[in-house]
VEXKOLLUM-82359 format. One record per atom (N, C-alpha, C): x, y, z. Coordinates in pm, whole numbers, plus 50000, padded with zeros to 5 digits. Atoms other than C-alpha are relative to their C-alpha. Example, Ala and Ser with C-alpha at 12.3 -4.5 7.8 and 13.67 -1.06 7.14 Angstrom:
// VEXKOLLUM-82359
500894988150000;512304955050780;500905012050000;499184988149994;513674989450714;499235010950073;
END
This chain:
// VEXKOLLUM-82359
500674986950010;517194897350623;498604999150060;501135000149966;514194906450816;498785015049912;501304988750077;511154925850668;498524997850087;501665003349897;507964937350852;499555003449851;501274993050077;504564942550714;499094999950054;500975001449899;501374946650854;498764989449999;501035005350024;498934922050925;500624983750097;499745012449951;498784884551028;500914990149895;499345004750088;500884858450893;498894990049850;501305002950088;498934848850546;499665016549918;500734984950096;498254887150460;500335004949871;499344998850140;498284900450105;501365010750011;498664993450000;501084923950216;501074989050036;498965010850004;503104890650303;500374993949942;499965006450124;502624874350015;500845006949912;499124992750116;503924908549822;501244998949998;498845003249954;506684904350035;501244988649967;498955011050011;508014873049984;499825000049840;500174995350143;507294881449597;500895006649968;498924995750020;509684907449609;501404998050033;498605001949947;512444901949845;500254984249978;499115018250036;512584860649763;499824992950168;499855007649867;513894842850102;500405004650070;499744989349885;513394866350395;499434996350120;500745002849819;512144863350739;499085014550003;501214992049968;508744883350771;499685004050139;500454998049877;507804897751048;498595006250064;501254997350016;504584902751111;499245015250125;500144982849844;503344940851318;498345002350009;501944998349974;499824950351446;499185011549935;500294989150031;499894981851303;500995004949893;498694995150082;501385001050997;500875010450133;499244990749941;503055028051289;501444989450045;498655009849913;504854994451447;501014993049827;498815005050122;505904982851094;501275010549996;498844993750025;507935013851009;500785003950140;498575004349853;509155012551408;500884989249983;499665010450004;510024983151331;501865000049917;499434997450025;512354995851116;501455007550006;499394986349957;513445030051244;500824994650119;499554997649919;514325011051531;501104987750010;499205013750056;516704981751346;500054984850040;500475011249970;514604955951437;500154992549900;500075006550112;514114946951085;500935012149887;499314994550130;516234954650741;499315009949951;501114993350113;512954970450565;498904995450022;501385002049954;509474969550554;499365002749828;500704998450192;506914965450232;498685007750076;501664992249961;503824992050300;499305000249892;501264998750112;500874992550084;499725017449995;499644986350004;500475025949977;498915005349893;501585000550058;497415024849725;499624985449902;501055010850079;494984999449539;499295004949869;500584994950084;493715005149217;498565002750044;501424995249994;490195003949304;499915009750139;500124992849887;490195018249661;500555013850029;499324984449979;492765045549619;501024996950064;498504997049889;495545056349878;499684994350157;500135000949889;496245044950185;500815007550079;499194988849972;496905078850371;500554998250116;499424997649868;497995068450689;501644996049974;498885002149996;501315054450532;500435010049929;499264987150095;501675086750334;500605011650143;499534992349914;501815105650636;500984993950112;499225006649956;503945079550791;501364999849941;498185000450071;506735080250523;500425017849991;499294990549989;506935118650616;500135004350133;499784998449860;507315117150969;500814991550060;498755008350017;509845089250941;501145005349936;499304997650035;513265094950820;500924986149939;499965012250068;513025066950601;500125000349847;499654998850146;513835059250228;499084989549929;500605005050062;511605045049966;500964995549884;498865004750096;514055018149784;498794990849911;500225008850122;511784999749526;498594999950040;501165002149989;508224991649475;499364988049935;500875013950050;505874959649376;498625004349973;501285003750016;502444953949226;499434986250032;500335018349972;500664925249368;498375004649948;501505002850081;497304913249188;499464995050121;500685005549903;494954909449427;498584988549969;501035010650030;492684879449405;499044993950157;500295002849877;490134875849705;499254986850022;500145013049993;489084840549833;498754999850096;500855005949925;485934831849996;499804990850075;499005012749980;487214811250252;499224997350192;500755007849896;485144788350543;500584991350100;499695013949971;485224762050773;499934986249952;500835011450092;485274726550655;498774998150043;501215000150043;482024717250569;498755009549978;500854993050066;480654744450508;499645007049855;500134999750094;478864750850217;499625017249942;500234989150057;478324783850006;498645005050044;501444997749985;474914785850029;499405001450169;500414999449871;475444780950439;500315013950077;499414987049961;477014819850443;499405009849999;500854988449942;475034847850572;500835013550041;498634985849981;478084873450668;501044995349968;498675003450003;481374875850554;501035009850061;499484991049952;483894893450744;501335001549962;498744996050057;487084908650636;501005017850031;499644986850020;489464942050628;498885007849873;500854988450113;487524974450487;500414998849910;500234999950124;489154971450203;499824992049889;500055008550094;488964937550078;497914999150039;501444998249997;484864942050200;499425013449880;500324987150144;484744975849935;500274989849913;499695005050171;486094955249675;499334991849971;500195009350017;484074925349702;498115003749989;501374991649977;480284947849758;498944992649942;501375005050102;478304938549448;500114982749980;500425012849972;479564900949492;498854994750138;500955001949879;478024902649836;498545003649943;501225001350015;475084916849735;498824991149889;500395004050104;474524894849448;499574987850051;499925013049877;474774864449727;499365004050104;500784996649856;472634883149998;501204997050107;498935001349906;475434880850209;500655010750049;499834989549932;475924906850479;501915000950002;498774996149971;479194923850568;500755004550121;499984991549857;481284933250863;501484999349994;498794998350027;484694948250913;500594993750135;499205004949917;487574934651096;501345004949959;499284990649943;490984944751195;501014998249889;498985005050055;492784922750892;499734987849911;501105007350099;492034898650599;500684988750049;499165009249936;494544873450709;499234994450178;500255002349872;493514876651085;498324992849956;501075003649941;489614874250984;499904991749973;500035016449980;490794836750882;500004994550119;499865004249898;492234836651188;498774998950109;501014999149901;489394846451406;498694990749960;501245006950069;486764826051169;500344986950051;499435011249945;488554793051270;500294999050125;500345001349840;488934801251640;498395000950032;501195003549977;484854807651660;499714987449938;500615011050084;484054778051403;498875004949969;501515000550048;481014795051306;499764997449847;500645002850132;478984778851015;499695009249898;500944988050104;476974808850877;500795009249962;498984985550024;479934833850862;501464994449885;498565001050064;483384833850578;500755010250022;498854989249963;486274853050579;500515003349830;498984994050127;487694869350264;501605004549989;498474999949980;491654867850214;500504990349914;498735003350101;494274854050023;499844983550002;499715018250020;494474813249889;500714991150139;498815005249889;497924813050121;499165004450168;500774998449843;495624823650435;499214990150018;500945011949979;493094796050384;501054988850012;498675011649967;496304771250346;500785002050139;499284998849885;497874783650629;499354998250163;501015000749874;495024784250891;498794985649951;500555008550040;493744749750710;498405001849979;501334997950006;490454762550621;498944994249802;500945002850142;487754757850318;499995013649911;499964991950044;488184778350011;498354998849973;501165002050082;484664781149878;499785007849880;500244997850129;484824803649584;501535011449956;498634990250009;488354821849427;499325012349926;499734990450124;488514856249230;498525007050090;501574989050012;485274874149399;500015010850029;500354983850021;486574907549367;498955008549869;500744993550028;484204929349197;500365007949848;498864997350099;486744942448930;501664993150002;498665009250017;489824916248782;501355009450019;499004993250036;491734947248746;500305006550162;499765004649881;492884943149112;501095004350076;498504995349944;496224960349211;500105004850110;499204993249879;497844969049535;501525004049973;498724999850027;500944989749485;500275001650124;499445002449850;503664983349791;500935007949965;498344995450001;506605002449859;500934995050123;499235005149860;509714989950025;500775011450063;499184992449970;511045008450244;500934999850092;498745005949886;514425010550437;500775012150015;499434986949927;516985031650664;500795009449862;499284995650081;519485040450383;499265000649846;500564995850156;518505054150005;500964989849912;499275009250115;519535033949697;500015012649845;499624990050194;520885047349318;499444984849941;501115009850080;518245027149110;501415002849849;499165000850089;519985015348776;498644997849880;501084992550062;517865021548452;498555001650051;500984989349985;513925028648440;499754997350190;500164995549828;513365045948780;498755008750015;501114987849910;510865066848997;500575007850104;499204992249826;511265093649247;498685004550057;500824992749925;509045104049538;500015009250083;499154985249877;509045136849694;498695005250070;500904997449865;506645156449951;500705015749972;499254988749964;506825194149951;498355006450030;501174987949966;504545226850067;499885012349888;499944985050045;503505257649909;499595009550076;500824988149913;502605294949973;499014995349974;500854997850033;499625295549961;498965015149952;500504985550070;498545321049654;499864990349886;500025003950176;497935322349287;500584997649954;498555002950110;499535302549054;500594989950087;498875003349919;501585285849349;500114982249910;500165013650045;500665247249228;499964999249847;500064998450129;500485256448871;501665002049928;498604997850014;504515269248868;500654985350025;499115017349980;505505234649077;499974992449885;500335005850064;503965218248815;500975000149892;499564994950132;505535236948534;501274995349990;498345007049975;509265220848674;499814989149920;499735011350041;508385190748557;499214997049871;500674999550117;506395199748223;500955006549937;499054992950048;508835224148114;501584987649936;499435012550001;511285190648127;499524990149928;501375018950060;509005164247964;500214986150125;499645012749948;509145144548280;498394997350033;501175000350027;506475126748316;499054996150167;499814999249849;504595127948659;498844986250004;501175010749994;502475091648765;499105001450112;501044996049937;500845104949058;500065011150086;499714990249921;500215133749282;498324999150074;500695003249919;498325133449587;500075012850098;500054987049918;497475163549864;499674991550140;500355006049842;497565154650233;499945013950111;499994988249905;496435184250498;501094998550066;498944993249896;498885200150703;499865004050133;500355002149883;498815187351033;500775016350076;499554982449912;498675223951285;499615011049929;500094988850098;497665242250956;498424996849921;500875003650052;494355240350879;499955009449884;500714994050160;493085244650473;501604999949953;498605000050120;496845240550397;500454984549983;499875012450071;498375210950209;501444999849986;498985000750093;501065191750147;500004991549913;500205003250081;501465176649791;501334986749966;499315009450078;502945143549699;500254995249863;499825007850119;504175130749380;501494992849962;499145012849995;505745102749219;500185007249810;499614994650157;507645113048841;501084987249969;499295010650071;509485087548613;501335009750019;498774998650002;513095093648659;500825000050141;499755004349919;515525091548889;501495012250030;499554986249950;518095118049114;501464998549901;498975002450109;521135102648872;499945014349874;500274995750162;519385121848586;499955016050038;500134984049972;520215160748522;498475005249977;501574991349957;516465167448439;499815001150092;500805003649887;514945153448747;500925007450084;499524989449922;518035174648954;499715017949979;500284984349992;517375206048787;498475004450019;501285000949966;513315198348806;499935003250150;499964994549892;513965196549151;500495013850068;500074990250010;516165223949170;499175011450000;501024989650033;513395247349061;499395002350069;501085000049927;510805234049230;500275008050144;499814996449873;512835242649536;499785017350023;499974990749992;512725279149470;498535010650024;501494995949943;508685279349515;499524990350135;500705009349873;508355250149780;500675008750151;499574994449872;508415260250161;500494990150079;499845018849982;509505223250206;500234992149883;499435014450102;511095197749981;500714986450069;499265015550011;511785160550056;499734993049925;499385012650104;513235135949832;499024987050090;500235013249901;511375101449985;500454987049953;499005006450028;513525084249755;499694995349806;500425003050084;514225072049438;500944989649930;499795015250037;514065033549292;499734996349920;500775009750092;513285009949069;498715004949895;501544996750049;510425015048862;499524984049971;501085013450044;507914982048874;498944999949873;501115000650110;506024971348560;499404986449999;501645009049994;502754947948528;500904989249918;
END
């Protein structure tokens, strides 16, 4: 089985990877657009996308990627993120003046940097900015990324855990050509539009309150060609098996100007 994800080999989306699927062949893409090509175009089985972080939020470019694909969201992972302060040999802590990394493992890590006077600068990938830190060899500069990135590009850890908050999560979703029937606790993710009037988001809502289902996130993404209009994601405990969640949908369909299913799997717990 092959599985993309994005980044260099070492990245915390590779790690989630081989966390979830076990013994797979990774494939590593430059970009989330080439991961889910990667897919669409049966290069690879499936693909694991990152999709939000507890502290950072969403990452919207794969939201608007899993609705412009005709792709299925079969299961999801939490990976704990733990970021590594990670050198050339011999260099010492005290010899680090910038550290460079992906934007978002540089947000998460802020008030350690500034607590260390230690400047910041973004790069394309937390994995890669091992890579690129070990092709310059520079002394004064680290890279922030994963344990398995410093092992893999033989480098110096110099300090573990220096995210900013322990409570550290990246949720992933896998995703692949064909949909799955999840077997007990499940999730579903769907994508729809409204009119836009009174009330309109207050009724959707009411589908799945009226039900007791219970909804874990909902998210608004503009409507590319439509400016000031939206479309609304959310993720609800249950799964398309279950007559609530069909007649929830049901309903909903009778105010949305758009409904897709983006699938529904597994439910992951901590």
């Amino acid at each position: 089985m092959k599985v993309a994800f994005q980044g260099e080999p070492g990245a915390y989306s590779e790690q989630a990877l081989f966390e979830y699927f076990g013994e797979v062949e990774s494939v590593p893409c430059e970009s989330f657009e080439a991961m889910f090509d990667a897919v669409v175009s049966g290069r690879c089985d499936a693909a694991l996308a990152p999709i939000e972080n507890s502290l950072a939020g969403s990452i919207h470019q794969n939201y608007d990627l899993l609705l412009r694909h005709s792709l299925h969201i079969a299961g999801e992972y939490f990976l704990r993120v733990r970021h590594c302060l990670i050198a050339n040999e011999g260099v010492k802590k005290e010899d680090v003046k910038k550290a460079i990394s992906h934007q978002q493992a540089i947000g998460q890590c802020l008030g350690y940097f500034r607590k260390n006077g230690i400047k910041s600068e973004t790069v394309y990938d937390t994995a890669g900015s091992v890579k690129m830190l070990k092709e310059s060899g520079a002394r004064d500069t680290a890279a922030v990324a994963s344990k398995r990135a410093a092992q893999l590009y033989g480098m110096k850890i110099l300090e573990e855990g220096i995210e900013d908050n322990p409570e550290n999560y990246t949720r992933f979703l896998a995703i692949q050509r064909e949909p799955v029937a999840p077997q007990g606790a499940a999730k579903t993710s769907i994508v729809f539009t409204l009119k836009n009037v009174p009330g309109s988001l207050f009724k959707a809502m009411s589908v799945f309150a009226l039900r007791d289902i219970d909804l874990t996130k909902i998210e608004s993404r503009p409507l590319a060609g439509k400016p000031w209009e939206y479309l609304f994601y959310i993720d609800f405990i249950g799964s398309l098996e279950d007559e609530a969640s069909r007649r929830a949908l049901d309903h909903l369909g009778e105010y949305a100007l758009m409904l897709r299913v983006l699938g529904s799997y597994a439910r992951f717990s901590v």
